[in-house]
N, C-alpha and C positions, 0 to 999 in steps of 0.2 A: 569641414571648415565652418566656424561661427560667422552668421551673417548678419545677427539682429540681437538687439537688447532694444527694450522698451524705455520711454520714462517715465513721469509718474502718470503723466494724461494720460500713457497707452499710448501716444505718437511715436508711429515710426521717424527715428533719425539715420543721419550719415555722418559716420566722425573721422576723422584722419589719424591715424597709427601714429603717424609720425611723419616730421620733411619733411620731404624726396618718396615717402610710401606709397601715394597717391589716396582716393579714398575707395572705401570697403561700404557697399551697401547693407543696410540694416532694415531688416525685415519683417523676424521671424518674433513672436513676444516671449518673455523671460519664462526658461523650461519651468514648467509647472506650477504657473500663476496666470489667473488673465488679468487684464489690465486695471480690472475695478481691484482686484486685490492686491496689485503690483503697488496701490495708491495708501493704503493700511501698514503693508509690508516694507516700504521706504519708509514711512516716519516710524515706525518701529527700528528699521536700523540707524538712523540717526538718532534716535533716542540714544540705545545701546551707546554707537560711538560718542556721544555726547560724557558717557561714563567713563571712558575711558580715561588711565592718568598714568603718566610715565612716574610720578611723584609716588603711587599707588606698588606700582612695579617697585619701583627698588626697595622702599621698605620692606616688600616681601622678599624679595631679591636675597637684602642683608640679614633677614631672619633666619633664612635657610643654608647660608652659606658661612655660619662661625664659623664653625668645624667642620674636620673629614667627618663624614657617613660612608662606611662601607658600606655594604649589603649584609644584614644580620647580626650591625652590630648595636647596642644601644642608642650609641648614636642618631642610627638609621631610621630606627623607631620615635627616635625624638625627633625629627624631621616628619615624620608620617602623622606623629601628631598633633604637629604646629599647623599642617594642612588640614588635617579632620576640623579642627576648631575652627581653622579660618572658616571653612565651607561651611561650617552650623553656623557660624555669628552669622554669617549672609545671607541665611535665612536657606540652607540649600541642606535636601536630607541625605544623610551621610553612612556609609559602611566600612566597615573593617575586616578586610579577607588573611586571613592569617595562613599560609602554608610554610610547611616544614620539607625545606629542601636542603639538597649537601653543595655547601660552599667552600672554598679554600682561602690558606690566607695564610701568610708566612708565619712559623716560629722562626726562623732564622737564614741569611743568606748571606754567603762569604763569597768571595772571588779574589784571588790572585794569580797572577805573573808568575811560574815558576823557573822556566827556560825562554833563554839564555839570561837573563836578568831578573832580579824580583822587585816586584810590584805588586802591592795592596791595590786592588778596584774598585771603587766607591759603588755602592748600590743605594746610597743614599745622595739626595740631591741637598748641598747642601742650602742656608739658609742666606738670606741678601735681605739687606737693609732697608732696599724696597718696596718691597711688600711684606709687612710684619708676621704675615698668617705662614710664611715658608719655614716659620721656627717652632711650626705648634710642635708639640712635645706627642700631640696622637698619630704622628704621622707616620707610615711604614715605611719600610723600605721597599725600591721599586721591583715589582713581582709579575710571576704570571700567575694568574689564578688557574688553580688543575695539573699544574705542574707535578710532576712525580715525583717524588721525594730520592734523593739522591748523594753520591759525595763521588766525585769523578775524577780522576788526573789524567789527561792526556793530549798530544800535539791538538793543534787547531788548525781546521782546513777552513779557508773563506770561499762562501758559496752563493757568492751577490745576494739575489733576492731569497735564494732559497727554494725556488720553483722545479718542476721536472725537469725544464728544460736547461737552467741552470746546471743539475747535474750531470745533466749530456755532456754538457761543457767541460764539466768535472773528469767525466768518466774517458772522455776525448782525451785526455790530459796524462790520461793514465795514472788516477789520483783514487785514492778510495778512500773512503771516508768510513768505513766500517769499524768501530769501535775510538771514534774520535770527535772531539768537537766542532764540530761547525759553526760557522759566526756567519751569520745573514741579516741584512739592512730591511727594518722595513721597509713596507711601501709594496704596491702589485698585487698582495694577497694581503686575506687576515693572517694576523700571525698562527692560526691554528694548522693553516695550512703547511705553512715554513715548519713544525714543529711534524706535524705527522710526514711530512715529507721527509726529512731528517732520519725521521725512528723509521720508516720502511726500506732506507738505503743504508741502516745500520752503525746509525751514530750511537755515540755514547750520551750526548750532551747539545743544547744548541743554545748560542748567545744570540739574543738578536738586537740590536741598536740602530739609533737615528743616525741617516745619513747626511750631513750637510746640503751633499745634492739633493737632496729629495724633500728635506725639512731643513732648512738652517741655511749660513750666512749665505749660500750661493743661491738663494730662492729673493734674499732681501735683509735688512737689517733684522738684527734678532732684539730677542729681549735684552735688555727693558727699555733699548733704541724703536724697536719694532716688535710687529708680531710671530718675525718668527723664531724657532728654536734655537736658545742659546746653546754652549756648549755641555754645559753639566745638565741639562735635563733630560729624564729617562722618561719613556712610558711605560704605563704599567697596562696591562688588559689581561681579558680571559684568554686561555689556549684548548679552551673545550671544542671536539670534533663537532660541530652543530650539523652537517650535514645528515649527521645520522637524524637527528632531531632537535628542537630549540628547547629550553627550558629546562628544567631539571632532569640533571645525566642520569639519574636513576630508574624514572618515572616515564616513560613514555606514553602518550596518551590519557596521564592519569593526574588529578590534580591534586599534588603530593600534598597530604594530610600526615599528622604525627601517626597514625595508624595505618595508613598507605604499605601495602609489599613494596617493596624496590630492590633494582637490582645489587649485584654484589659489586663493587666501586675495584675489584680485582680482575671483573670479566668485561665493566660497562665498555663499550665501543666508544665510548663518547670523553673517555679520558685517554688522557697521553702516559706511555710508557717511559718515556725518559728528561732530565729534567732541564727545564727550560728557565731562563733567567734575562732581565732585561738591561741593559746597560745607555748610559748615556754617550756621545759620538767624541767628547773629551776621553773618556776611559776606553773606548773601544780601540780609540789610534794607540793606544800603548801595547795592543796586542798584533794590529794590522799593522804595523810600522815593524813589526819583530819577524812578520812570515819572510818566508824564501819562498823557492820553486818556481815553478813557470808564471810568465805574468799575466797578469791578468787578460781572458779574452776578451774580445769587443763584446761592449756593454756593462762591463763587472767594474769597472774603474768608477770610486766615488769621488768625492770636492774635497777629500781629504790632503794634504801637501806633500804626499809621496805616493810613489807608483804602488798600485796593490798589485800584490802577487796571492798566489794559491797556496802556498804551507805547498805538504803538512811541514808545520816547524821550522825552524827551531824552536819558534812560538808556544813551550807548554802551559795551560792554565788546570786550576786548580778550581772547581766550583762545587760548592758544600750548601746545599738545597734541602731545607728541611719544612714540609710544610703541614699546617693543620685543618684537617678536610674533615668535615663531618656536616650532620644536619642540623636542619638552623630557620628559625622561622624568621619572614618576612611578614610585611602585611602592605598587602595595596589598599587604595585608599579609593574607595567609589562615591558620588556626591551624584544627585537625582533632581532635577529641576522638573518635576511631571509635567506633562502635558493633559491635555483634553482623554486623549487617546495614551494610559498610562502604559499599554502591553507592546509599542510602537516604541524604539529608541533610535537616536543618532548617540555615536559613540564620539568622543573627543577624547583621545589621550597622552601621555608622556609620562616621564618616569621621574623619582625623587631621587634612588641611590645613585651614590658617587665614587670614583674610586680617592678622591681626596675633597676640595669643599667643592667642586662642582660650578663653579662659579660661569662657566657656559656651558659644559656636558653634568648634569643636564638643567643649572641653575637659570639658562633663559628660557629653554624649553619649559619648565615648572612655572616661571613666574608669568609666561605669557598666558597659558592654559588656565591657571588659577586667576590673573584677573580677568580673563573669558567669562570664566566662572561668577567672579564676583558682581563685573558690571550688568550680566544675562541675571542673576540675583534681585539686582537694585530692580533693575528692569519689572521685574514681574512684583514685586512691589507695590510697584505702581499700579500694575494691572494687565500686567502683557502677560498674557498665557499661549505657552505653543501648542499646535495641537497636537506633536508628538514629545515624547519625552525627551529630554537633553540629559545626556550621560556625561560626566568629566571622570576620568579614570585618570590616575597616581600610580605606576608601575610600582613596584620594587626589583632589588637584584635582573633591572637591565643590562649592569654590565656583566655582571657572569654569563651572560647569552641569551637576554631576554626570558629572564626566569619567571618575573613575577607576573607578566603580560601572557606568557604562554601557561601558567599554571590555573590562571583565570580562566581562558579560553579554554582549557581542559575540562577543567570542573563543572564551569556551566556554558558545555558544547550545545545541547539539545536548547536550550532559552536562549541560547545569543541567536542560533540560528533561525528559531523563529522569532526574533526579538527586535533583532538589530537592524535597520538600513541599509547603514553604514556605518565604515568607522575612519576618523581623520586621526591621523597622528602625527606629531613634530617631537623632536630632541631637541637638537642643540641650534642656535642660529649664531648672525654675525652680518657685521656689513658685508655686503657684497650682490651676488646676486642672487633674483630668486630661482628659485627649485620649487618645481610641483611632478610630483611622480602619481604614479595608482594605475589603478584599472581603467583601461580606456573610457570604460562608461561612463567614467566623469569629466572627461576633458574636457567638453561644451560647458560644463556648469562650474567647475573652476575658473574658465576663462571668463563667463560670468561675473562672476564674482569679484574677481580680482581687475575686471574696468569698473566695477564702482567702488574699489577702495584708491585712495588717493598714494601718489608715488612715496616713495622713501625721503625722496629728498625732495619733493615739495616744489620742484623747480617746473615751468610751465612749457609743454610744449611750443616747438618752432612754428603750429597753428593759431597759438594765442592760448589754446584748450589746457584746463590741466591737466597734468603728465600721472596718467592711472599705473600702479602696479601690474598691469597689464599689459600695458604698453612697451614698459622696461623689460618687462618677458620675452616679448616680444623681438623686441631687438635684440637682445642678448641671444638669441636662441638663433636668430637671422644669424648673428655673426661668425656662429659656430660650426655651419651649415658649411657641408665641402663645393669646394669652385662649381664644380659640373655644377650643381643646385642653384647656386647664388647666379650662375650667370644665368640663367632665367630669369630672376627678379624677382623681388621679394610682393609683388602684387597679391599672389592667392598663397601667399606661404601661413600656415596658421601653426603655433605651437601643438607638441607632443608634450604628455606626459610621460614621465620615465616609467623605464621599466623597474620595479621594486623589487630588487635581491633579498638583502640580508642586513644589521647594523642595528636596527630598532625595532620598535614595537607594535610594528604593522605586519611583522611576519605571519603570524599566531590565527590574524585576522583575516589574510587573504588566504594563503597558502595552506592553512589547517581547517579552515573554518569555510573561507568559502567567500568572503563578505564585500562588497563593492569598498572599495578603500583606498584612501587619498595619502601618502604624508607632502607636507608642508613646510617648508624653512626658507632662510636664507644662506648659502652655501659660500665660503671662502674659494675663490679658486687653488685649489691646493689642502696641505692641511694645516692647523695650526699649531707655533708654537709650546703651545701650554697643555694640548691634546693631552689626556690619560696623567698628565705632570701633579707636584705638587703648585705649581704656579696656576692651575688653573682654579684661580681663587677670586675672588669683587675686584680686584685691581687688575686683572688680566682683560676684565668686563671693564669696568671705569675707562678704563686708557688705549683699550685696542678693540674689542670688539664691537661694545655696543653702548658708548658714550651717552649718555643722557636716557638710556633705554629705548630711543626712537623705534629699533627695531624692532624691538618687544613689542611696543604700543602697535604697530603697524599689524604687525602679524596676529595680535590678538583682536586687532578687527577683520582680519580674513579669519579665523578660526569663527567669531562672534556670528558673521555675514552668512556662514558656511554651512553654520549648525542652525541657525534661525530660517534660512529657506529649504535646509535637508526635512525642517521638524515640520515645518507648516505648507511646503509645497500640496496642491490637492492631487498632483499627479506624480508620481517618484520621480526627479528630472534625468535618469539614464539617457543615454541614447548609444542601443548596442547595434545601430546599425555603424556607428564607427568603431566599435570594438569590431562588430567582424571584418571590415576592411584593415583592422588592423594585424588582425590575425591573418587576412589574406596574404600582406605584406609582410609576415612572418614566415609564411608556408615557403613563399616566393625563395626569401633569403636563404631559406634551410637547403634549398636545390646548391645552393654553392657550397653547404658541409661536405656534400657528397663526393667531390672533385681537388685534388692538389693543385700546386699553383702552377703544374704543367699541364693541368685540363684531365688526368689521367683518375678513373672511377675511384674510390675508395669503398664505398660501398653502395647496393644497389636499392635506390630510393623512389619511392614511387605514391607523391602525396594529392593527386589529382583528384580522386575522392574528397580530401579536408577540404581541396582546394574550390571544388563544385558545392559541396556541405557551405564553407562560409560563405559564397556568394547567393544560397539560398536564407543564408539566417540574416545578413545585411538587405536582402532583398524582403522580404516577413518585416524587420525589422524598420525599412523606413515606413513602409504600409502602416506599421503600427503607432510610429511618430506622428503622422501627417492627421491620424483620426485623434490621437492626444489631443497634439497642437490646435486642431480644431473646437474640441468638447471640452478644452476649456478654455481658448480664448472668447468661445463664445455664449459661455457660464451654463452650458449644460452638464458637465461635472466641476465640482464631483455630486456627485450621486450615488444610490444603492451601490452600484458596481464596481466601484472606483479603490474600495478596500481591499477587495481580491484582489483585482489590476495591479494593485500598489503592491500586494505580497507576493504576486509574482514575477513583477519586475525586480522588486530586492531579493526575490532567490534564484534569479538564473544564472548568477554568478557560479551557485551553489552545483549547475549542474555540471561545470568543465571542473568539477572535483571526480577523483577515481578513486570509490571506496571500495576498492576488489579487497583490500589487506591492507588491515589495520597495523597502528603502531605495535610492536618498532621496522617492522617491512614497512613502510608507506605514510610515515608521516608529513611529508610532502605531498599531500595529494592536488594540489592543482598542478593540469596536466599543460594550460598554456605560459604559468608563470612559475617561474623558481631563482636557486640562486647559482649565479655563477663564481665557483669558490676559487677559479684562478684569476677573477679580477679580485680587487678591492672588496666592497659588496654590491658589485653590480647586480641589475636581474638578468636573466636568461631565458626569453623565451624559448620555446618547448622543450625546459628542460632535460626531460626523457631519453627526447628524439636527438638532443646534443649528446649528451652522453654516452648515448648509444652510436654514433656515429664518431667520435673520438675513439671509441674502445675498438669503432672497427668488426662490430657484431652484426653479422647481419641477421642471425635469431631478435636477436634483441631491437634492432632496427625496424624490423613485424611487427615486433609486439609495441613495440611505441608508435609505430604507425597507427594502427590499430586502436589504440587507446586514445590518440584525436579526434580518430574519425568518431569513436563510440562517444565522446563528449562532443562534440560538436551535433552530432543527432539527438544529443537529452536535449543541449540548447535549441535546435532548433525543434524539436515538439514540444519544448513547454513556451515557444514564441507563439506556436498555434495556438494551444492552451489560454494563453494572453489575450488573442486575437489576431495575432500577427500575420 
C-alpha cells in the first residue's frame, strides 16, 4: 500500500482520496529522490507540462491520419517519415530500423448467400457523408490478415463465440462442423483464437462478425448518434497464432532482415490453414436469419431480432479469399534525448501502423507519445538534461501481431537487456477511464506519479483538494472490487496494476526480454465502435473519443512525469517486495486450479516451496527498501555504489525469465506473466502452471512447478547480490 509522497519542502502530508474515504497517512519520500532533489525535479516537471498543447496534438494528430497506412505499405513509410522529421526538427536524435517481415493483405474477397436464397455480402463498408475520409479510394476491403487463401462452398453452422467450449455446445447438439463454415461473433477471444479453433475441429471456412450484443445498438447508440458500432461496420485484424510467438511468423527469435533464413509460410505454426473473412453484423443477419436446427443454447443468442439457431443450413455461403502474403519491409522509428549517463535508457513506446487512418488505434497513442517527445525536446533546450537517456520508439506493423516492436526487441536482445530500465508503452486511449497494467514493481511509482498529475476533467474533489488522476483510479478500481471486498471499506484498499497478456507492444518487453514495464491509457468500458473499422478516422477522435485532445494532453504528462523520474531517480524506484506478495497471492489462487467446482482433485499440486521462496524474496526485499529509503533521503547516495544497485534492481525482472529453450520452443519465457488466449488479451499469471493444469498433466504440472520455484531462487539470490 502507498503511504507517502513528499512535496517540494520534503514535508511530510496527509491528503484525503476522496468523500467518505477517510484519510490515508503520508510518510514515506518519493521512491528514489530525496527531498532536496524532489525540489529541482518538480520545477522541471512543471516546466515540461507547461509545454504541453492540445493545439500541438492535433496538428500532429491530422498529419498522420490523411490516409490508410497499412503496415508495409508506402503509405506506412510515409507516416514513419513524417515522425522522423518531426523528432529532428526538435532537436531529438533519430533512427531508422528497417526489417523485412511476411505480411498479408487481400487481392480480393467475395462472399455470398447461396442457399436457400441468394445474396451478395458486402465486405466493403460502405461510405457516409459524414465523415468524408470513409470514401478514400485506398481503402481495402474488410480482411483478416494471415488468412489462407481459399474458395469454399458449404452449409454454415453458428458457433457463438467460437471457443472450445462453445463446441461442446456444438457437439452436444449432435452437430459437426467438419468440412463447413462456421460463423462466430467476436468478443471473449482474439480472433486468432476462433479461427484455429475452427481449423482443429475441421471447418472448412470461418465468418467472424460484430455482434450488436457485444458491440452495437444494444450496448448504446451507435454511430454517428454515438460511439458505438453501427450496422455496416466490419473489423479488420490479424488471425496470426501468436501464441506460438509475437512478431514475424517466420522468424522466431530473430530480427527478420532481408537476408534473415526464415521459415517455410507452408510449415510456419503461426499461420492459419483455412480461410477466414470478416463481416459486418448488417451482412451477417442475412445469413443467421437463413439457419435452421436446434436452437440456440444458453449463452449463444445475440441482440440480433430473431431467434439464432445452429444450421447446419439451409444457410449455404460461398467465400472466395484470395490473399497476397509475402515479405515486406517496415521501419520503426527510434528518437534519443541522451542523458548524463548515455548507456542507461528509459523506453517510451507506441506504434504508427494502422489498419485504416488510425485515427485512435493507434493515432492517439502516436500523437500523445510524440508530443512527450516534443515538449521533453523543448525542455532540454532550455537546459534540462536527464541523467539517463529518454528513448521514444514508433512501432511498425503492430497490428499484424506486434511485428515491429518484437522484431526490435529481437535484433538488439543483448543491449536492451543491459540498456534498458524500463519500458512504458500505450496504444490507443479514449475518454473513460484510466488503466495502468505492468509488472508489480511499479505499482508504488505509478501511483506516484499519477497523484501529481491533475484529473481528466479538472473537477475538484469533495475536500476542496484537486481531483489527481490518481484519485479517479482509485475509485474506479474501488468500484469494481466484488461485495465480500467492498464490504470491509475502502480505508487500506490501494490500486493493482494489471496483469499484461497480449494486444500491444509491451509484449516483446516483458515476456521475451525480461524488462520492468508499465502500459498506460485510458480504457473505454467495452469496445469501440470504429475498433479495426474504416471509421476509425479524426472525426471518430473529434466527436467521440477524445474531443479537444484533452486526453492526449493528460496522458502525455503521465508518459512525460514517468520517463523524467525513471531517467533521473538516484535509486531505480522498484519495490519488489510487492511484486513478491503479489506473486504470493498468485501461488495462493493457483491451489483453486487444482480442484472442480465439486471440490474434487484434478490434479495434484504442490506450490509450498514458491510459496516459502516468495515470502523470503518479499522478506530480502523490504530489508532492501528501508536502507534505499534511507541512503537517499538522507543524501548519502547516490554514491560509488549506487550504479551497480541500480543495474541490479533493473535486471531482476530478467531473472523470473526461463531460458532452458530458445525460440521457437520458448519464446515466452517469463515464467510469472504471460497471455491468457481464451480471454480477450488478458494476462495470466503463471502461465505454464495454468496450462499445465487445464491440459490436466501431471508430468507437466512438475515441471512448471519446478520452473517457479528455479526462478524465484535466481530472484531471490541476485536480491542478496543487491543487498537484500
Amino acid at each position: 500500500m502507498i503511504r507517502s509522497r513528499w512535496t517540494a519542502a520534503g514535508v511530510a502530508v496527509a491528503f484525503a482520496v476522496a468523500s467518505g474515504w477517510g484519510w490515508q497517512s503520508i510518510s514515506d519520500a518519493r521512491l528514489g529522490f530525496s527531498s532536496r532533489a524532489l525540489v529541482a525535479e518538480r520545477k522541471a516537471e512543471g516546466a515540461f507540462a507547461s509545454q504541453l498543447s492540445t493545439e500541438s496534438i492535433s496538428a500532429f494528430h491530422r498529419s498522420i491520419t490523411k490516409r490508410p497506412h497499412i503496415a508495409g505499405t508506402p503509405a506506412s513509410m510515409a507516416v514513419a517519415e513524417t515522425i522522423r522529421q518531426g523528432l529532428e526538427k526538435a532537436g531529438l536524435e533519430t533512427e531508422v530500423h528497417e526489417f523485412q517481415v511476411y505480411l498479408s493483405t487481400p487481392r480480393s474477397i467475395s462472399a455470398e448467400l447461396v442457399e436457400p436464397t441468394k445474396a451478395t455480402l458486402s465486405v466493403r463498408e460502405p461510405a457516409s457523408s459524414e465523415d468524408p475520409d470513409s470514401s478514400n479510394p485506398e481503402l481495402l476491403p474488410a480482411f483478416v490478415a494471415y488468412s489462407a487463401s481459399g474458395d469454399v462452398q458449404a452449409p454454415v453452422v453458428y458457433v457463438n463465440y467460437g471457443l472450445p467450449a462453445d463446441y461442446a455446445k456444438i457437439d452436444a447438439a449432435g452437430i459437426d462442423v467438419r468440412g463447413k463454415i462456421v460463423m462466430a461473433r467476436y468478443a471473449r477471444s482474439h480472433r486468432a483464437v476462433k479461427i484455429h479453433t475452427a481449423q482443429e475441429h475441421g471447418a472448412a471456412a470461418i465468418i467472424i462478425y460484430s455482434d450488436p450484443a457485444d458491440d452495437g445498438y444494444a450496448k448504446g447508440l451507435t454511430w454517428p448518434e454515438g460511439p458505438w458500432r453501427a450496422d455496416f461496420m466490419a473489423q479488420d485484424g490479424n488471425g496470426k497464432y501468436s501464441w506460438f510467438w509475437h512478431g514475424d511468423p517466420l522468424s522466431p527469435g530473430v530480427g527478420a532482415r532481408a537476408a534473415s533464413q526464415v521459415l517455410d509460410p507452408a510449415s510456419a505454426p503461426t499461420l492459419p490453414k483455412i480461410p477466414a473473412i470478416v463481416l459486418s453484423y448488417k451482412e451477417a443477419a442475412k445469413i443467421l436469419a437463413q439457419l435452421r436446427g436446434p436452437g440456440a443454447p444458453a449463452g449463444f443468442q445475440g441482440a440480433l431480432p430473431f431467434a439464432y439457431r445452429l444450421g447446419p443450413g439451409p444457410a449455404v455461403a460461398h467465400l472466395n479469399v484470395q490473399m497476397d502474403a509475402s515479405r515486406r519491409p517496415i521501419r520503426d522509428i527510434v528518437a534519443k534525448l541522451r542523458g548524463r549517463n548515455a548507456d542507461r535508457w528509459v523506453v517510451l513506446g507506441t506504434h504508427h501502423d494502422a489498419w485504416t487512418f488510425g485515427g485512435m488505434d493507434p493515432g492517439s497513442g502516436t500523437s500523445g507519445v510524440y508530443e512527450t517527445a516534443r515538449a521533453l525536446a523543448a525542455l532540454a533546450k532550455q537546459g534540462w538534461t536527464p541523467e539517463r537517456t529518454i528513448v521514444f520508439a514508433f512501432w511498425d506493423a503492430e497490428e499484424p501481431g506486434l511485428v515491429g516492436s518484437t522484431e526490435y526487441a529481437e535484433a538488439f536482445e543483448r543491449e536492451l537487456r543491459q540498456k534498458a530500465v524500463a519500458y512504458i508503452n500505450t496504444d490507443l486511449f479514449m475518454r473513460g477511464h484510466f488503466f495502468g497494467g505492468g509488472t508489480p514493481s511499479l505499482r508504488d511509482f505509478l501511483v506516484q506519479v499519477t497523484q501529481d498529475v491533475p484529473a481528466l476533467d479538472g473537477h475538484g474533489s469533495a475536500s476542496g483538494r484537486s481531483s489527481s488522476v490518481y484519485d479517479e483510479w482509485r475509485a474506479d478500481s474501488w468500484q469494481k472490487q466484488l461485495p465480500e471486498r467492498r464490504r470491509k471499506g475502502p480505508k487500506d484498499f490501494e490500486v493493482e496494476l494489471a496483469a499484461l497478456g497480449s494486444g500491444a507492444d509491451f509484449v516483446a518487453f516483458q515476456d521475451y526480454l525480461g524488462l520492468p514495464t508499465l502500459s498506460v491509457q485510458y480504457d473505454f468500458e467495452g469496445s469501440y465502435g470504429a475498433y479495426h473499422s474504416n471509421y476509425d478516422s479524426r472525426y471518430y477522435v473529434e466527436h467521440f473519443s477524445d474531443p479537444g485532445f484533452h486526453v492526449a494532453r493528460t496522458l502525455a504528462q503521465i508518459f512525460g512525469v514517468s520517463v523524467m523520474r525513471l531517467a533521473d531517480a538516484a535509486v531505480l524506484p522498484f519495490r519488489y517486495s510487492h511484486y513478491a506478495r503479489k506473486i504470493s497471492e498468485f501461488l495462493d489462487d493457483a491451489g483453486g486450479w487444482a480442484v472442480d467446482d465439486d471440490g474434487r482433485a484434478i490434479v495434484k499440486l504442490n506450490l509450498e516451496n514458491s510459496k516459502a521462496l516468495a515470502n523470503e524474496i518479499a522478506a530480502r526485499a523490504e530489508a532492501l527498501e528501508r536502507r534505499v529509503d534511507d541512503n537517499v533521503e538522507s543524501g548519502r547516495w547516490p554514491d560509488a555504489s549506487t550504479a551497480a544497485l541500480n543495474d541490479r534492481l533493473a535486471r531482476l525482472e530478467q531473472t523470473l525469465l526461463d531460458e532452458s529453450g530458445g525460440p521457437p520452443k520458448r519464446w515466452y519465457r517469463h515464467v510469472i506473466y504471460g497471455w491468457n488466449i481464451y480471454s480477450l488479451y488478458d494476462g495470466q499469471p503463471l502461465p505454464g502452471l495454468a496450462e499445465a493444469v487445464r491440459l490436466k498433466d501431471p508430468a507437466r504440472v512438475a515441471e512448471e512447478t519446478t520452473r517457479i520455484e528455479n526462478a524465484l531462487r535466481r530472484m531471490l539470490a541476485e536480491l542478496g547480490q543487491a543487498g537484500g
